[in-house]
N, C-alpha and C positions, 0 to 999 in steps of 0.2 A: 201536675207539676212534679217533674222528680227534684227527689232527695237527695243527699251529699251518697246515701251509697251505689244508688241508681247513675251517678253521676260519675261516679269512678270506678265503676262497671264496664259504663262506655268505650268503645276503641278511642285512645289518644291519637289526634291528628300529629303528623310530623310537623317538627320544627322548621319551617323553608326559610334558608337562608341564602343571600349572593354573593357574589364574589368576592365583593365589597367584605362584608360580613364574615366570611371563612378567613381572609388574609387578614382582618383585625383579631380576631379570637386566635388564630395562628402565633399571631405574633406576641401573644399575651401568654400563650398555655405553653407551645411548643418545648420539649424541653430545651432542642439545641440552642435556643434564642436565650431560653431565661439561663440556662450554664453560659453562655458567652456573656449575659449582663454579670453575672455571676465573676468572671472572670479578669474583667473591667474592675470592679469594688478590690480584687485578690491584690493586681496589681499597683491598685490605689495606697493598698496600706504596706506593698513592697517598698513603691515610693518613698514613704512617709519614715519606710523604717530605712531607710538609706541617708533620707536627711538628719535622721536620728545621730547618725555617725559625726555631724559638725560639732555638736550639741558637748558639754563637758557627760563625760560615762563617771559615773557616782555609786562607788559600792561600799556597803559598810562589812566589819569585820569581827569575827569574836573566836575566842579558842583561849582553851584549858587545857593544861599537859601535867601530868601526876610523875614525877620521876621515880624510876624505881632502884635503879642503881646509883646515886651520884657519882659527880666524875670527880676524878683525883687532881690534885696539884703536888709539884714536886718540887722544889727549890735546890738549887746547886748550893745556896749561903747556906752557910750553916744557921738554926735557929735554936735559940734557948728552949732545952727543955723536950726535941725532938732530937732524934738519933739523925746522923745524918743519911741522905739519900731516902730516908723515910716521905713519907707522902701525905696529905691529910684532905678529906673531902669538902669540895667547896658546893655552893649552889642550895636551894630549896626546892623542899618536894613539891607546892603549887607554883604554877607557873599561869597567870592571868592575862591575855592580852584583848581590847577593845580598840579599834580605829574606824576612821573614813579613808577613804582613798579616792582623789579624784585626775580624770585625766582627760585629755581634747588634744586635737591633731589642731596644728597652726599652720603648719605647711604641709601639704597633701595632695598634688596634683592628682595623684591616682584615684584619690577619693571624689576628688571634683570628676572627674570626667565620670568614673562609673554611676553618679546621682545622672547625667547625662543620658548615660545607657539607660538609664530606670525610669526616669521619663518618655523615652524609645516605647520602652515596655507598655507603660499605658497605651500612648499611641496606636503600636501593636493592635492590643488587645481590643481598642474602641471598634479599628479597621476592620477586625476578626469578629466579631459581635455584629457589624454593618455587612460585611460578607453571609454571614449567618441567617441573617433577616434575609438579604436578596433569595439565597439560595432556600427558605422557607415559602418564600413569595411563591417562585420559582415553582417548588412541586405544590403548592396548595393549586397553584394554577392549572397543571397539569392532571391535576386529580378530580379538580372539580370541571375540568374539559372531559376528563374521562367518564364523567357522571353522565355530562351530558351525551358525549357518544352512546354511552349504553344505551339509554332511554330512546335516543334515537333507532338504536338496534333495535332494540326489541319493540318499538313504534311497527318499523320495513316488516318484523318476521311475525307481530299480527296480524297485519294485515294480509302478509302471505298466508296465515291459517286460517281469517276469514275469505279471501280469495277461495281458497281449497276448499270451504266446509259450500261457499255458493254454488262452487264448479259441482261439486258433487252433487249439490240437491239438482242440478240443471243435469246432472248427466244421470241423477234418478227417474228424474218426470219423463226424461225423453227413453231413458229405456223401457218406464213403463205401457208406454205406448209403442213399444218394437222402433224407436228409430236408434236406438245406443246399443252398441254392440257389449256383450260381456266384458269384452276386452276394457273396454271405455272405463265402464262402470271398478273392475277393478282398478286402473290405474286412478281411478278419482279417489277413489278409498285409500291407496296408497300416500297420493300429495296428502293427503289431511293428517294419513298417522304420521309422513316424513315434518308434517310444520310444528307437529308438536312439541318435539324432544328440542327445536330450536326456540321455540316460545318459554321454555322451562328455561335453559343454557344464558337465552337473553335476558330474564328476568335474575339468575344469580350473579352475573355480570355485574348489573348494576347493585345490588346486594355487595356485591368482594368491592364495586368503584365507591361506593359509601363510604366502606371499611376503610380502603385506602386514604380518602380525603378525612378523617375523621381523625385517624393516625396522623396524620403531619400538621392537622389543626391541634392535634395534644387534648381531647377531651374523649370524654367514656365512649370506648366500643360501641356502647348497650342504649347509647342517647339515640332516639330516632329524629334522623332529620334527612331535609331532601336539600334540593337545590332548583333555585327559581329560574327561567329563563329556557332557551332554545339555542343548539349551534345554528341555525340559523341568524339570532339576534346577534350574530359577529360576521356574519356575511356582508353585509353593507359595507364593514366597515374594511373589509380585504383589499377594492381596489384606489380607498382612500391614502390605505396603510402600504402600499405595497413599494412607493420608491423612497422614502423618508430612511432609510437606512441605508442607502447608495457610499455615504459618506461618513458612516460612522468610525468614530473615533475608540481609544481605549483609556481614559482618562480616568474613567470614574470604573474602572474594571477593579474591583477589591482583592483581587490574587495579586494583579501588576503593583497595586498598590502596599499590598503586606511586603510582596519582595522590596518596595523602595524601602520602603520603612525599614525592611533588615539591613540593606543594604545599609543605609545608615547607623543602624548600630554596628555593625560590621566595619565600618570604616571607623567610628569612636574606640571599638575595641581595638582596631589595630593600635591607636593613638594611646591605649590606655598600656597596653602590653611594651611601649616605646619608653612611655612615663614608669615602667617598672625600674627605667636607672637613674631616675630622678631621686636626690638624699628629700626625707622625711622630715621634720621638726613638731614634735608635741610638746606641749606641756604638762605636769603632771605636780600632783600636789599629796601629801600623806598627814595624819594624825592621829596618835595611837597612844592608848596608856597601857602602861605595864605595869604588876604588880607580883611579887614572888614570897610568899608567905610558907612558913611551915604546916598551919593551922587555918581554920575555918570562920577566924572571929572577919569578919568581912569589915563591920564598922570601925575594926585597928587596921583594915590595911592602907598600907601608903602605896600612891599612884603617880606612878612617874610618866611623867608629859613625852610624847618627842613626836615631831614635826619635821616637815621639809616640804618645802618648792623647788621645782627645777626644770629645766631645759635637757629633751633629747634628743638628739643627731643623730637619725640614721642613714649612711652611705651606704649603698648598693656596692660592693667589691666584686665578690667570685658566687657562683650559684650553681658552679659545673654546668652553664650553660642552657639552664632552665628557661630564667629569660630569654636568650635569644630566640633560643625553638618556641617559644610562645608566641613572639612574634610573628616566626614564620610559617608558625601554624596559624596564626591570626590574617597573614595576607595573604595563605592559601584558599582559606574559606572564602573570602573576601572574594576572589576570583572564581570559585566556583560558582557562587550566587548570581554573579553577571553572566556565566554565560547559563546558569538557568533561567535567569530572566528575559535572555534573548530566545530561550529553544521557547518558553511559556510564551510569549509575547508571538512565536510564529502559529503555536498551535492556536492561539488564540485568532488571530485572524483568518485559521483556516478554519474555526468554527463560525464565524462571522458569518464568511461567504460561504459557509454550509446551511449555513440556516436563512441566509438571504435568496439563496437557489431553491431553498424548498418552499418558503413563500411565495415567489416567482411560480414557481411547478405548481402551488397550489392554486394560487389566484386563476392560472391557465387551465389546470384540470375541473377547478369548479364550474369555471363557464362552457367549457367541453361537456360536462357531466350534466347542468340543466339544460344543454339540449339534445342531450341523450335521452335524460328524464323524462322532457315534454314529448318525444319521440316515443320512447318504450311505451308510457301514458297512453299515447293515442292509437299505439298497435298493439296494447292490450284491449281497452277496449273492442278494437275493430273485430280484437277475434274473439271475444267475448259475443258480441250480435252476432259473429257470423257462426260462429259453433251454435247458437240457440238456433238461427233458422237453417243448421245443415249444409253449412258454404266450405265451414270449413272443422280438421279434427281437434281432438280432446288435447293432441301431440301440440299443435300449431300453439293453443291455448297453453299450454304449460311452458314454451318455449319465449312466450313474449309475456308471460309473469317471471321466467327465471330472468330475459333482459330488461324486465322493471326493477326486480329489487336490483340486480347490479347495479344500475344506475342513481338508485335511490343511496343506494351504502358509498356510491362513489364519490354522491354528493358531498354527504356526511362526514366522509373520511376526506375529502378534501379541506373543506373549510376547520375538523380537527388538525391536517397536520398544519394548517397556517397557523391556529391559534397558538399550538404547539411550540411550532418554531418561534413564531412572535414573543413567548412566553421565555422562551432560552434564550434568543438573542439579548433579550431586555436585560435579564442577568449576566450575561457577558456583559453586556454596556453600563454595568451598573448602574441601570437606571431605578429610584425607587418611586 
């Protein structure tokens, strides 16, 4: 029976995880995901601090003033007992003041409509956060397709080095007995050192496809984990999947949809920058004691009250024309946004049918490719018995293993770039 340290001695198995399983933990770790939920909450309490603005603004007040020169008074009357045009100092050295002050907008279009724009803002931001996730899907997909491509690689390019390591023991035994010429013998020695350096290449491949899927899931470098399944276990589903996008739409596209959403703040801000010649009305309220003493005895000083309420009017007049250029720098942009929306909205369809043509291509090159495969297959073979019993050369044999593996990589990279493509169009169609 081993022990806890015989036990953690042990080689640790990798972690196998599916697709399923990568795009949830993606979606949890990733940084871009968790800064746009991040971003959502920023904007929430922008919100909150814009409605603040309806709310009465309440601030309190204090100040102390030590005078150091008093100021003069002058009297044109003449007064007993001063000379005339003489002057005598009025005022006290402390100067005490304590209030409230409170105020609130009653009339304020401007104010209304920019709470408008701020709820935009969230919106925004939710849409941007929803893009975020797509576009995390999006490479977790491609990364963990990459995984699989490797694995497949370096599947083809063992088997080409076991191929080579058989060819050679077959073209040992036969020149042992004088029917392989030198020649043979050297090239058989050569395929075996050429499949090595590709057996090493494939194997870091998927090494660097780990790394990359690992990275866009957002968790440790240093975690070992694989990934379950075969490109093959997405082949089935190619010519299920291959016309269901004929008629795709852009509805749920998260780019076309951030531009509406600006779009709309965009038109609110034209309307807001419009509401800049609209007059203002607040109300506003004060309370304040004052106190002005010589001395420091606090419990003799007297505190004198004073108050007020009142109504403010403010008319928009002259601003050297600030207003207006804000406007018409407001229904510039405004214009510029539509016709980016229409140049985005064309790229985007040409992505569409870029990536609907190469699923088409792929679906077509895969069934191409398996009967290339069962073809290469059985004229490796054939020259495989015929090179043992001397039909045919070592050259013939290494010619219909070089058109195996193309065929085998061609497989593989076929049904890769459907998934591929499948995986990007889905994000163009913001589909989650």
């Amino acid at each position: 029976m081993l022990n806890a340290a015989q036990v953690d001695s042990l080689p640790q198995q990798p972690l196998v995880i599916t697709l399923e399983d990568a795009i949830k933990v993606a979606l949890s770790e990733n940084v871009s995901v968790v800064v746009a939920d991040q971003e959502i909450e920023r904007t929430k309490y922008a919100k909150r601090g814009t409605y603040a603005s309806l709310f009465p603004q309440i601030d309190g007040s204090a100040s102390y003033q030590r005078t150091i020169k008093r100021q003069m008074m002058y009297m044109d009357v003449p007064i007993p007992g001063m000379e005339g045009g003489s002057g005598f100092e009025v005022g006290r050295w402390n100067t005490w003041n304590v209030g409230v002050s409170a105020a609130m907008p009653l009339v304020n279009a401007a104010l209304w409509k920019s709470i408008q724009i701020s709820g935009d803002d969230v919106e925004l931001a939710v849409e941007k956060a929803r893009g975020s996730r797509l576009e995390t899907v999006g490479q977790v997909k491609n990364a963990y397709y990459g995984v699989l491509l490797a694995r497949e690689l370096a599947e083809v390019y063992r088997q080409v080095y076991e191929n080579a390591v058989q060819n050679l023991d077959k073209v040992q035994k036969r020149s042992n007995v004088q029917k392989a010429s030198e020649l043979d013998l050297v090239r058989a020695k050569t395929a075996v050192a050429n499949a090595i350096p590709n057996v090493y290449d494939a194997q870091n491949t998927i090494y660097l496809a780990l790394w990359r899927l690992k990275a866009v899931m957002g968790v440790d470098l240093e975690r070992d984990i694989d990934v379950a399944g075969r490109l093959s276990d997405y082949a089935d589903a190619m010519l299920l999947d291959a016309g269901d996008y004929a008629d795709a739409d852009l509805s749920d596209n998260s780019t076309l949809r951030q531009l509406e959403i600006q779009a709309e703040q965009l038109s609110k801000t034209v309307q807001l920058q419009a509401l800049a010649y609209v007059p203002t009305l607040s109300l506003a309220y004060s309370y304040s004691l004052n106190a002005l003493q010589n001395d420091f005895n606090f419990s003799a000083y007297k505190w004198s009250p004073y108050s007020f309420v009142g109504l403010s009017l403010q008319i928009p007049i002259f601003s050297g024309g600030k207003r207006y250029y804000n406007l018409k720098q407001a229904k510039v942009r405004s214009a510029e946004l539509d016709l980016q929306r229409t140049e985005t909205e064309r790229q985007l369809r040409i992505a569409i049918r870029s990536s609907v043509n190469s699923m088409e291509t792929a679906v077509k090159t895969y069934a191409a490719a398996l009967v290339a495969q069962e073809s290469a297959q059985k004229a490796y073979d054939i020259a495989a018995k015929s090179y043992e019993v001397g039909r045919s050369t070592l050259t013939d044999l290494g010619d219909a293993q070089l058109a195996l593996v193309q065929a085998q990589l061609n497989v593989n990279q076929a049904v890769y770039s459907y998934v591929s493509a499948k995986a990007e169009l889905e994000q163009i169609l913001g589909k989650e």
